[in-house]
Structures are given as C-alpha cells and as structure tokens.
C-alpha positions as CSV (number, residue, x, y, z in Angstrom):
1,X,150.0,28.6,68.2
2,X,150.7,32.2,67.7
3,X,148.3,34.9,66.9
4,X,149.2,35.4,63.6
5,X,150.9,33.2,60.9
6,X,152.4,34.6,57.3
7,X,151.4,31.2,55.5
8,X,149.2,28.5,56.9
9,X,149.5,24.9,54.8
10,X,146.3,22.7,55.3
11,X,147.3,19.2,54.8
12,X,150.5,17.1,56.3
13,X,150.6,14.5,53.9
14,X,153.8,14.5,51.7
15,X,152.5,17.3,49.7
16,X,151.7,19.5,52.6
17,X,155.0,18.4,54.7
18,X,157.7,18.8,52.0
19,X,155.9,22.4,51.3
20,X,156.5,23.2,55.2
21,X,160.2,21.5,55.4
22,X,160.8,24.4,51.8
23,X,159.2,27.3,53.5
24,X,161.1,26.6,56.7
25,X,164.4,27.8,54.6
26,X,162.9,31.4,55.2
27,X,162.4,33.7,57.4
28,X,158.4,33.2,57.8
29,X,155.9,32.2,60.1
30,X,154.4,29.2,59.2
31,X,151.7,26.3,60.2
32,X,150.9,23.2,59.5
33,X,147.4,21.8,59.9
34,X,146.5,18.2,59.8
35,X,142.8,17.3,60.7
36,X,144.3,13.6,61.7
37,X,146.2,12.7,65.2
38,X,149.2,11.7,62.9
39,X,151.9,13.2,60.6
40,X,150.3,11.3,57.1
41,X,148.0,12.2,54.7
42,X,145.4,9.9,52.8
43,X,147.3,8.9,49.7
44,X,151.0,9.2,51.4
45,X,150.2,6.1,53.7
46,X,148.9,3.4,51.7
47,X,150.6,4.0,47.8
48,X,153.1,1.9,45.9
49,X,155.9,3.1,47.7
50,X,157.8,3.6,44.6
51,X,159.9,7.0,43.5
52,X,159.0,7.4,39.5
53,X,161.1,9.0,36.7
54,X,158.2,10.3,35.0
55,X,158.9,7.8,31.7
56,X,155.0,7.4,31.4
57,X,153.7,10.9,32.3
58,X,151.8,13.3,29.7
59,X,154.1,14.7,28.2
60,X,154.3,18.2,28.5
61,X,151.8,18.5,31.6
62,X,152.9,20.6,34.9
63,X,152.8,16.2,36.6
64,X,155.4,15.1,34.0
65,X,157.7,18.5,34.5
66,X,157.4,18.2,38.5
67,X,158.2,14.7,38.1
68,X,160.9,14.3,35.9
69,X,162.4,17.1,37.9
70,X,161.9,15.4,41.2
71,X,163.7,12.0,40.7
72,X,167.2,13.6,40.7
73,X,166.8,15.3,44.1
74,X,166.4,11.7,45.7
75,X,169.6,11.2,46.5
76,X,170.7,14.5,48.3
77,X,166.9,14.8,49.9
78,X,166.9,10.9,51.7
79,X,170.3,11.7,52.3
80,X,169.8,15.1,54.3
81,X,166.7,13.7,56.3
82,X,167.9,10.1,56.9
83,X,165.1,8.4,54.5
84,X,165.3,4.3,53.5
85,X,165.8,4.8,49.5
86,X,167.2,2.4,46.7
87,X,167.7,2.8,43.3
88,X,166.3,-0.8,41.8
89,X,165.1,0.0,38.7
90,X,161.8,-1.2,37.0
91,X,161.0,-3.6,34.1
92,X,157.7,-3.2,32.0
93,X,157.4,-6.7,30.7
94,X,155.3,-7.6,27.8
95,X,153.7,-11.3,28.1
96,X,151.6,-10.9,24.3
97,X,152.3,-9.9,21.0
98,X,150.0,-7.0,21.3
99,X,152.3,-5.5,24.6
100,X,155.3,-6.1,22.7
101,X,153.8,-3.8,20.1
102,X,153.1,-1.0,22.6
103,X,156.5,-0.7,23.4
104,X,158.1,1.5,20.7
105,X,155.3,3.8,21.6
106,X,156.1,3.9,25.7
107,X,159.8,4.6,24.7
108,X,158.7,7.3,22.6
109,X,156.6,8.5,25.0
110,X,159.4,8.6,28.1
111,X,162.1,10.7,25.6
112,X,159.0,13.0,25.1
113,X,159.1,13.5,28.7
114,X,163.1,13.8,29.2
115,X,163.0,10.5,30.4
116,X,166.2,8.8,28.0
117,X,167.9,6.5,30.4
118,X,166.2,3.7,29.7
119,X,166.2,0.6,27.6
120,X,164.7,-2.2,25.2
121,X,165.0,-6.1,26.7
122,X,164.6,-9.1,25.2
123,X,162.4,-11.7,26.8
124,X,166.1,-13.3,27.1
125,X,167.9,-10.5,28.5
126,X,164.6,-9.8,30.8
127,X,164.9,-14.2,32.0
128,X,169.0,-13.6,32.9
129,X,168.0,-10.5,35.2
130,X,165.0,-11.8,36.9
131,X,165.0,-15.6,36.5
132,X,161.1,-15.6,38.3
133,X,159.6,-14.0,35.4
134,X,157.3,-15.8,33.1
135,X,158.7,-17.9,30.1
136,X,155.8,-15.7,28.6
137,X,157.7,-12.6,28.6
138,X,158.5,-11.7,25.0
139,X,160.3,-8.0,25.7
140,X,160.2,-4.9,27.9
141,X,161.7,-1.5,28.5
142,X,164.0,-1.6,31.5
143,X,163.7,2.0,33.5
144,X,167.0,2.3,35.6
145,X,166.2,5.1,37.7
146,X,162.6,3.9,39.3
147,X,163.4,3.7,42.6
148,X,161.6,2.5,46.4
149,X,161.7,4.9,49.8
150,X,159.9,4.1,52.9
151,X,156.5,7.1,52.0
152,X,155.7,6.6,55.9
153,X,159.5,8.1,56.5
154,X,159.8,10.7,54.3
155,X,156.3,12.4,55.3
156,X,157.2,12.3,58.4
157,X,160.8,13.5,58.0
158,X,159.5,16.3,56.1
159,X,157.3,17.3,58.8
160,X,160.3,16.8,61.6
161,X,162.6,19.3,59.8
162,X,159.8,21.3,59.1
163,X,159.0,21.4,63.1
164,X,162.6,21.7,63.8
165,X,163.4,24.4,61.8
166,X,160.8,26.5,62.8
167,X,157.2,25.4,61.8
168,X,154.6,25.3,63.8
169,X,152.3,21.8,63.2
170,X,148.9,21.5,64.6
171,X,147.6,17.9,64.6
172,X,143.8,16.8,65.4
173,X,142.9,20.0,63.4
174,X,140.3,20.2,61.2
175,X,139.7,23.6,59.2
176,X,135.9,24.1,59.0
177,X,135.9,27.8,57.3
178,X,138.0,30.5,55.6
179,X,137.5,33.9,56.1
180,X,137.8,36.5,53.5
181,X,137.9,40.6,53.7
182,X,138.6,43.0,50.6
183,X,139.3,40.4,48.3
184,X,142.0,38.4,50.6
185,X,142.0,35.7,52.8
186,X,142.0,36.7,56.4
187,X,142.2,33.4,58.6
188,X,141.6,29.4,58.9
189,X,138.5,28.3,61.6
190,X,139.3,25.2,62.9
191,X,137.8,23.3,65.6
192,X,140.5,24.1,67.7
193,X,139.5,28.1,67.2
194,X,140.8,30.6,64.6
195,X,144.0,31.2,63.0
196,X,144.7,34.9,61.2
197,X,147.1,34.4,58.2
198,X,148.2,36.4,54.9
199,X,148.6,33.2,52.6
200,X,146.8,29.8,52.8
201,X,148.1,26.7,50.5
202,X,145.2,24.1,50.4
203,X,147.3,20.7,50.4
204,X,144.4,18.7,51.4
205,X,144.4,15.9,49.0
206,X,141.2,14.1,48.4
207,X,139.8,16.8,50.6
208,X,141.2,19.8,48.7
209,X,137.8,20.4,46.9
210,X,135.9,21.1,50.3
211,X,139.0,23.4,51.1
212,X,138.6,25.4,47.6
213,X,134.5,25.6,48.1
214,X,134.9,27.5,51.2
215,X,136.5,30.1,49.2
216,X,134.4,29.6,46.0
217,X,136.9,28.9,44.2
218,X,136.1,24.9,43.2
219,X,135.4,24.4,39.8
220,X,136.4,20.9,39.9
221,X,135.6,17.3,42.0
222,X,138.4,15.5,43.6
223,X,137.1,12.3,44.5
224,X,139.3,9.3,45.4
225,X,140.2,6.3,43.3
226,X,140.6,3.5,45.3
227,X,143.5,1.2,45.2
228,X,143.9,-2.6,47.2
229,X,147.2,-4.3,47.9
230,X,148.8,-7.4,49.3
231,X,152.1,-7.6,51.3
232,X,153.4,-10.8,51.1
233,X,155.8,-12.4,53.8
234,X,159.7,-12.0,53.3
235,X,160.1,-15.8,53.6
236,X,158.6,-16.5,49.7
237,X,160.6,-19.3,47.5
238,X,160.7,-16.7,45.0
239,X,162.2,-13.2,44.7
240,X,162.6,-10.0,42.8
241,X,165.4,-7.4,42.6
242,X,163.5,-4.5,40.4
243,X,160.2,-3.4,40.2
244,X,158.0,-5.6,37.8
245,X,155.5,-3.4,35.7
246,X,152.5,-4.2,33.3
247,X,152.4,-2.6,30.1
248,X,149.6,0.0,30.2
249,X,146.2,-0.4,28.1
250,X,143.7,2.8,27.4
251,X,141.8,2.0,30.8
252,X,144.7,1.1,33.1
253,X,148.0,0.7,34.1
254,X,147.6,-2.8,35.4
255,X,148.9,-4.0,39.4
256,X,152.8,-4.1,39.7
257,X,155.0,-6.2,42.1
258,X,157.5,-4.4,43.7
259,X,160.7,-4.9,46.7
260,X,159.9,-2.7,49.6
261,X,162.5,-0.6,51.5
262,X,162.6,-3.4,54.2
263,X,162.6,-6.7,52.4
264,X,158.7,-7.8,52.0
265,X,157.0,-7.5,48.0
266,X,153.8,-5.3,47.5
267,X,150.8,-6.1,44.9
268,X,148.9,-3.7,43.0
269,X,147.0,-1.7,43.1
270,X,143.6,-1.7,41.8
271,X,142.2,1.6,40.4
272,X,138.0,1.8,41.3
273,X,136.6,5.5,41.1
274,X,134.6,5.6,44.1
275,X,132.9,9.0,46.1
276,X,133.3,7.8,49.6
277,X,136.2,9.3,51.1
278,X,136.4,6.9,53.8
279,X,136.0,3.7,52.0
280,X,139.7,1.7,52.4
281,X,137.8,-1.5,52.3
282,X,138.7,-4.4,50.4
283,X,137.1,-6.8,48.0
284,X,138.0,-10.2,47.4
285,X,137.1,-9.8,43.5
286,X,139.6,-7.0,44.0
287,X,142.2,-8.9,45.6
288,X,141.7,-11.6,43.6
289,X,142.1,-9.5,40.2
290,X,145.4,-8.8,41.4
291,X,146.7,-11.8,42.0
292,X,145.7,-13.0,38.4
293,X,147.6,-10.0,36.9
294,X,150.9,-10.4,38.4
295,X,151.0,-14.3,38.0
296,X,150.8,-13.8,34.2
297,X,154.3,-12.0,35.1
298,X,155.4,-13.8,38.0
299,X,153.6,-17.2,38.1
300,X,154.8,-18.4,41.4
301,X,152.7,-15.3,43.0
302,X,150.4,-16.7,45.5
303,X,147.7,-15.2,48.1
304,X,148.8,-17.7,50.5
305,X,151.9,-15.4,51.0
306,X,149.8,-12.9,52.2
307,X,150.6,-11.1,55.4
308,X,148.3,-8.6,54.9
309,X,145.4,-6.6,52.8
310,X,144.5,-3.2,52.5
311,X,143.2,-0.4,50.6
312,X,144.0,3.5,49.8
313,X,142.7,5.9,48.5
314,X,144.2,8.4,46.2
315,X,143.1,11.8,45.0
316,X,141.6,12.1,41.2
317,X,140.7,15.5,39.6
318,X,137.8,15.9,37.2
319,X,138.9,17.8,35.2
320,X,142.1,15.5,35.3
321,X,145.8,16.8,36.1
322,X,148.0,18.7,38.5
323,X,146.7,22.1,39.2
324,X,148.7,24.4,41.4
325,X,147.9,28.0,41.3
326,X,147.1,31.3,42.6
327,X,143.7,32.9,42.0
328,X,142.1,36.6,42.5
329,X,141.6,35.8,45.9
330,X,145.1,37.1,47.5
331,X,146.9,34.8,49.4
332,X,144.7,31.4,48.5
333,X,147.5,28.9,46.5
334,X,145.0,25.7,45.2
335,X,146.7,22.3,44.4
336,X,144.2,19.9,43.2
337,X,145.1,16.3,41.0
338,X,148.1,15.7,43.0
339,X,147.1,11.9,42.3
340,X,149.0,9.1,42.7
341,X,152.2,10.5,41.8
342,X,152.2,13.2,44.3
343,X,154.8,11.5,46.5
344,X,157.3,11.5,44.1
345,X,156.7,15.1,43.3
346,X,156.3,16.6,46.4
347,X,159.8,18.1,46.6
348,X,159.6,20.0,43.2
349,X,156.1,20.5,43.9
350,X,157.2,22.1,47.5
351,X,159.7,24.5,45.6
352,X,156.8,25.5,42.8
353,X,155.0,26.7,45.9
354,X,157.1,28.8,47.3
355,X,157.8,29.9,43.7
356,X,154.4,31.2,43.2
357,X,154.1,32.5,47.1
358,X,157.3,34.4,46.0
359,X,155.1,36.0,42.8
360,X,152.7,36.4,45.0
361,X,154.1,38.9,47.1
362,X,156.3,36.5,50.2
363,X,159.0,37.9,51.3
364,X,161.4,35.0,50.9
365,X,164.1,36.2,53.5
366,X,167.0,32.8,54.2
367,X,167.4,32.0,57.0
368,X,170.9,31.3,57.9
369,X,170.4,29.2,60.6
370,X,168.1,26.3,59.0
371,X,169.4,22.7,58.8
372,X,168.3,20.6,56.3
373,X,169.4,17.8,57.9
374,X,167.4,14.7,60.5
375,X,168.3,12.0,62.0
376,X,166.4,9.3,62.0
377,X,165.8,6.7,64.5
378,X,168.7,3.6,64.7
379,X,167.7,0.2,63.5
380,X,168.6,-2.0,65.6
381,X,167.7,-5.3,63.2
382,X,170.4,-3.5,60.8
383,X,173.3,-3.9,62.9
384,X,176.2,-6.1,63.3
385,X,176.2,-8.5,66.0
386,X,178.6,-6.6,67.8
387,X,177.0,-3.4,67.6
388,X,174.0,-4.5,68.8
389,X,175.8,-5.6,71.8
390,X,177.7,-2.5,72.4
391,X,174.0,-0.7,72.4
392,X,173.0,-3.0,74.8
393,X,175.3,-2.4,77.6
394,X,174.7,1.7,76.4
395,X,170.9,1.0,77.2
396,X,169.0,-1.9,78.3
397,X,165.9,-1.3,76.8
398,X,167.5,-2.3,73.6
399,X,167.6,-5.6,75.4
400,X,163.9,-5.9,75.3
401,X,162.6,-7.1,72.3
402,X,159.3,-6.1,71.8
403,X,158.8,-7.1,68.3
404,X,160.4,-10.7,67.2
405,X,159.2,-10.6,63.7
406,X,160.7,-7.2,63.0
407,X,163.3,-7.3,65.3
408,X,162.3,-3.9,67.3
409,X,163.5,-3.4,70.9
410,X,161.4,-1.2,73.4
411,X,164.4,1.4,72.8
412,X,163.0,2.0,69.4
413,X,160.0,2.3,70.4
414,X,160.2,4.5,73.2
415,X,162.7,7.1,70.6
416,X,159.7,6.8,68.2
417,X,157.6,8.0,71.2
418,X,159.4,10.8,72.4
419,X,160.9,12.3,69.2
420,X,159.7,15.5,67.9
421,X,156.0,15.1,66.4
422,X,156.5,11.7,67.8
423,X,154.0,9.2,67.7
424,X,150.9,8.4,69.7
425,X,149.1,6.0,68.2
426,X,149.9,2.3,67.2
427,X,150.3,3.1,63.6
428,X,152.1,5.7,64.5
429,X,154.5,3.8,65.7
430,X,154.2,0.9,63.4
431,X,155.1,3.8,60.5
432,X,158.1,4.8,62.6
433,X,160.1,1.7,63.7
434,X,157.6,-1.0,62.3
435,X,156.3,-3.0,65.1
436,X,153.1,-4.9,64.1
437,X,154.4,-5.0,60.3
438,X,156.1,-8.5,60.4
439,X,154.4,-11.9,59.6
440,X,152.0,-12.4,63.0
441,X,150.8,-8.3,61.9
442,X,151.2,-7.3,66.1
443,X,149.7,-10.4,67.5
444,X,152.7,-10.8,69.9
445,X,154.3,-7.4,70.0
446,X,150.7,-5.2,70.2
447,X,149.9,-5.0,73.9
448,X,153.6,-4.9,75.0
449,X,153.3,-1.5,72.7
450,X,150.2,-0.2,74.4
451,X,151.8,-0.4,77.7
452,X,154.8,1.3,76.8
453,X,152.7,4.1,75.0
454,X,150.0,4.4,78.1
455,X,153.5,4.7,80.0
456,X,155.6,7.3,78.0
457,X,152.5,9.8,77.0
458,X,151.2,9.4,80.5
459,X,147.7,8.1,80.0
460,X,145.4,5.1,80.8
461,X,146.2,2.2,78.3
462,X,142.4,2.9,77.3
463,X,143.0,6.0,75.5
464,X,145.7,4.5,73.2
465,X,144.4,4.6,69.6
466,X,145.1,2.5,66.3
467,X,145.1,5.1,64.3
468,X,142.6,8.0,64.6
469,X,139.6,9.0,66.9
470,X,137.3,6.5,67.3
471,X,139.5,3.5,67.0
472,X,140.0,2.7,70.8
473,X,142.3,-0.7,71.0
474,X,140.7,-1.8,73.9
475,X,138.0,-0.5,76.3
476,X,139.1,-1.4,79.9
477,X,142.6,0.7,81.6
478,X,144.3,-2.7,82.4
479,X,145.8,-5.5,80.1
C-alpha cells in the first residue's frame, strides 16, 4: 500500500467494488478495503440474485431513481466484464380476489417510477406462459425487463477491473478508527496500520453505521434483516422460465421463485429484523414459511428438492431509504440503506459517487489508458464436445475433473486460484467456478480442492479456510 491515497472506499461488496471499478476511469489514487479474506460483501453473497427495474420502488426516492437508471446499463456492463446475465422477465401473480385488486395500484405505481414496459395477464395468458403455475392464479402484471446475473461474478469482476486498472485492494482489513484534523478526515486505522487519505466513502453495508460513529456523524441504525433461502436441485419435474413474484401486502413483499444464472431455482426470502450481525442461521419455521408461500403459486414446490439452506443478511436503515451524501466533515461520503436493492444499483450508485466526490472538490482527470473490459474464466461444462476436447490436448488439467456435479476441471480451478484477487478460500472458489455448488454440495469434489489450494498458494492443507478466519476445514496438514 502506498503512503498516501486520494480516496480510500471501505467495503468490497458490490456497492464498494463498482464505486472502485468508476473511480479507476481517473487519474486518482485509490484503495479498497475489505475487513473479509474475500472480494464479497454481506448482502452481495447471499441475495436473490435478481437485476430489478425499479417497477415497485417509492416513487420519487434517490432507490427508485438509481434503480430505474441502473437496469439499462446491464447489458453494456455484463458485457464489458464478462458477467452471466439473462433477461427472463418476472410475473407477479395474483392467487385471490383481494391480489387481483392490488394490481391497478402496482401498475400505477411502476409508471410513477418510469417503469412502463410492463403488462396486465390474465390467469389464462399467465397458464400458456408458465404451464406450473397454480390453476389459482386469477391475473398478474408481467415485468419484461427483471432480469438474473451471477451477484458472486459481478462483485468480483468489479473489483478485478478495479485492481487492474489501477486500484489498490486490501483484503483481511478491518478499519478500527478515522482520524480527523481541521475539520477533514486525515486517514483510515486499520489493523493492518494507518492509511493517510483526502476522501473516505463508507461502503460498509450493515456495518456502515460503526463507520459513520467514528466520525460522529451517525444519526441513524443500520441493522440487518435477515433473509433464508432454498436452492433446489436442477433435476425437478417441474420448471420455470421467468421469475415468479407474490403480490406485495403492507408488511411484506412475500418469497419469490426464481431461475438462476446456472440452471438451479432459488426460494425466498424471508424478511426478520434482527440486531446480530452475524446471525445467517436458519429456522425451520422460516424455511418452512417459504415453502408454503411459493406452493400457493407453484404447487409442485417441495423441500425434498432441496440442495441446500442458508441465510443473509441485508442492510436496513432506520430512518429507512438510500442515503448517499457528503457532510461538513471534508472528504467523508456516507451511504447508508443500500438494502436489498443495492446490487442492482451499484453501478448508478458507483457514478453518483464520483458525482458528489467531483462537487466535492476530486479532480476527476481520465485516464486514457483504462479498460473497461475482463475476461472471465472459461466454462468448461458450457462447451461443445469438441471444444472441450480441443482444450484438452491444450492442457491436461482440463482433463481432471474435480467436480462431477458441476462439471469443473482442476484447470478451472487452478485459473480461479491464480487470477488477480484470486481466490483462497473454498468459497472463494465455489463463487468463482462453482465447485461444491452441485447436488452432493462438495462431498466429492471438497478435499480434491483443498489439495490443489494448499498446492497453488503454497501452504499446509491446514490453513485452507471455508470462508473467513476461524473456519479452518480441517485441523491436521495431511488428507
């Protein structure tokens, strides 16, 4: 790390990343902090997965103007950084009378936000497009332009380009205290020493409240709302081309089923205000909640298709809503609320940013020689036959399959190893190339991985972790 920095960001989530990938367009010194081992903040690795238009926002709030203004720049943004994304539309299906009557109200509701491409369905019309639906679904809106990404991708590519273009990333750095002199911050303390810089942007998610306190400038709680989810197995005798939505009440917005990026359907989430920022545990009356809400849409839904459980957590502001802004402190920038929605935004809400950094006195010099481009690693479960063949004979290790159920070869692996930021733990690399993610969840493919980690960072087998400190796979040096 260098002496001094122009603009340090605390936080890599998506937020934090996409704000380093738009500041790395300038001439600046930059860092990013991220008090995990991994690229990936809270909310960015266990959400919904899904790109929104905005449709449902509050209308005229800074969320439904970031948001709505995000959903266009999918296609050049996955494009440019080599990001799993697919437009498959979403359908908010109304199973009684009293949803059908909420509809009007939703429509109105998504013009007021900009939102106009979308549609009423009959319960007939709704049948002929997804023939797995309930026979009690009476009518819905049909929003073309919701859309799914891989979130584990595109925080991570974000940080890559970042890195690439310039950006310094710190990982396994947790800021402890900002300093202050004559009414400006002066520098980050982390526990990996101090850090002078002119402008600090407090990205920190469900953490961004401890962030603000240490400049006295918190007049708000973030605390996180949990949310728990199923991934079912690909092989299910039913299936689902768009993303299946319940119609909103006053105190939720109900569990959705959605297609993932690489074949598998999500459930959820829940949506349980808790104040322990560490709690991703699950409940079975949770689990079980969600299950009863998506049958009444999808009534073939079973937990026996489970492959897996788990909870996130996502950040909620009291007072509620986005809040990005700049305060009499020089060079602090504050973004607090960036709930649940954050991942969507984070590209409009990475050019606000730099927006208000430019008010705020950067000198936003282009750099001519950034590249906005990243290429990701090769799939080699997406290729023909004889492609996979022709990779073979380029490099054997593509002959080694290390996971059966996802079809990854050690080649994979070892890429998402040695890349830059690459990974070092085993959900690092499970986010990467998704090793572990298939039906049997690792049980075949995890100690082949540990091995070639051990192998390829250098160290004892012992020292691999799952995903953070503390969480050791193993305790002896030899499997």
């Amino acid at each position: 790390m260098k002496e001094h920095y122009d603009i340090v960001i605390i936080g890599a989530g998506a937020i934090g990343s996409a704000i380093a990938r738009e500041l790395s367009r300038y001439k600046l010194d930059v860092l990013l902090l991220e008090k995990n081992v991994e690229i990936g903040g809270e909310a960015t690795t266990s959400n919904s997965a899904i790109i929104h238009t905005g449709y449902d926002a509050k209308p005229g709030t800074l969320e439904s103007k970031l948001v709505v203004g995000a959903n266009p720049m999918y296609d050049q943004l996955c494009d440019e950084l080599d990001v799993p994304f697919k437009k498959v539309g979403a359908i908010l299906a109304a199973v009684t009378e009293e949803e059908l009557k909420a509809l009007p109200q939703i429509m109105k509701k998504s013009y007021q936000n900009g939102v106009y491409d979308i549609e009423y369905l009959t319960g007939e019309e709704i049948k002929r497009r997804e023939k797995d639906l309930s026979d009690d679904v009476k009518g819905g809106i049909y929003i073309p332009r919701e859309s799914i990404i891989d979130p584990f991708i595109l925080n991570i590519a974000y940080a890559e380009n970042a890195y690439t273009n310039g950006v310094d990333v710190s990982l396994s750095t947790k800021v402890t205290d900002i300093k202050t002199a004559d009414n400006r911050v002066k520098s980050v303390v982390t526990n990996k020493g101090e850090i002078n810089c002119d402008y600090i942007v407090n990205a920190a998610g469900v953490y961004c409240d401890q962030i603000a306190e240490m400049v006295n400038l918190c007049d708000f709680k973030e605390h996180p709302r949990k949310g728990e989810f199923f991934i079912l197995d690909k092989n299910v005798s039913y299936e689902l081309d768009h993303i299946i939505l319940p119609v909103p009440t006053k105190l939720t917005k109900g569990k959705l089923i959605t297609p993932t990026i690489h074949g598998n359907l999500l459930l959820g989430p829940t949506a349980e205000d808790i104040e322990d920022k560490k709690d991703k545990s699950t409940t079975r009356e949770g689990l079980e909640s969600i299950i009863e809400d998506v049958q009444k849409r999808v009534p073939k839904v079973s937990a026996r298709d489970s492959i897996k459980q788990y909870a996130g957590l996502r950040p909620t502001r009291t007072p509620e809503g986005y809040h990005i802004e700049s305060y009499d402190l020089k060079g602090f920038i504050g973004l607090s609320g960036i709930r649940s929605t954050g991942l969507t935004s984070s590209p409009s809400v990475a050019k606000y940013v730099v927006d208000l950094l430019n008010e705020e006195g950067v000198k936003l010099i282009a750099d001519p020689d950034f590249n906005p481009n990243r290429e990701g690693i090769r799939k080699f479960s997406e290729l023909s036959w004889s492609e996979k063949e022709e990779l073979k004979k380029e490099n054997s290790k593509y002959g080694q399959l290390i996971c059966r159920c996802e079809e990854v070869p050690e080649a994979e692996i070892i890429a998402a190893i040695n890349r830059p930021l690459g990974a070092t733990t085993l959900d690092g690399i499970k986010r990467r190339v998704r090793p572990g993610a298939g039906r049997c969840q690792g049980g075949f493919c995890k100690p082949r991985i540990l091995k070639i980690l051990a192998r390829e960072l250098n160290i004892p087998v012992s020292e691999i972790l799952k995903k953070e400190k503390g969480s050791k796979v193993i305790s002896r040096s030899k499997i």
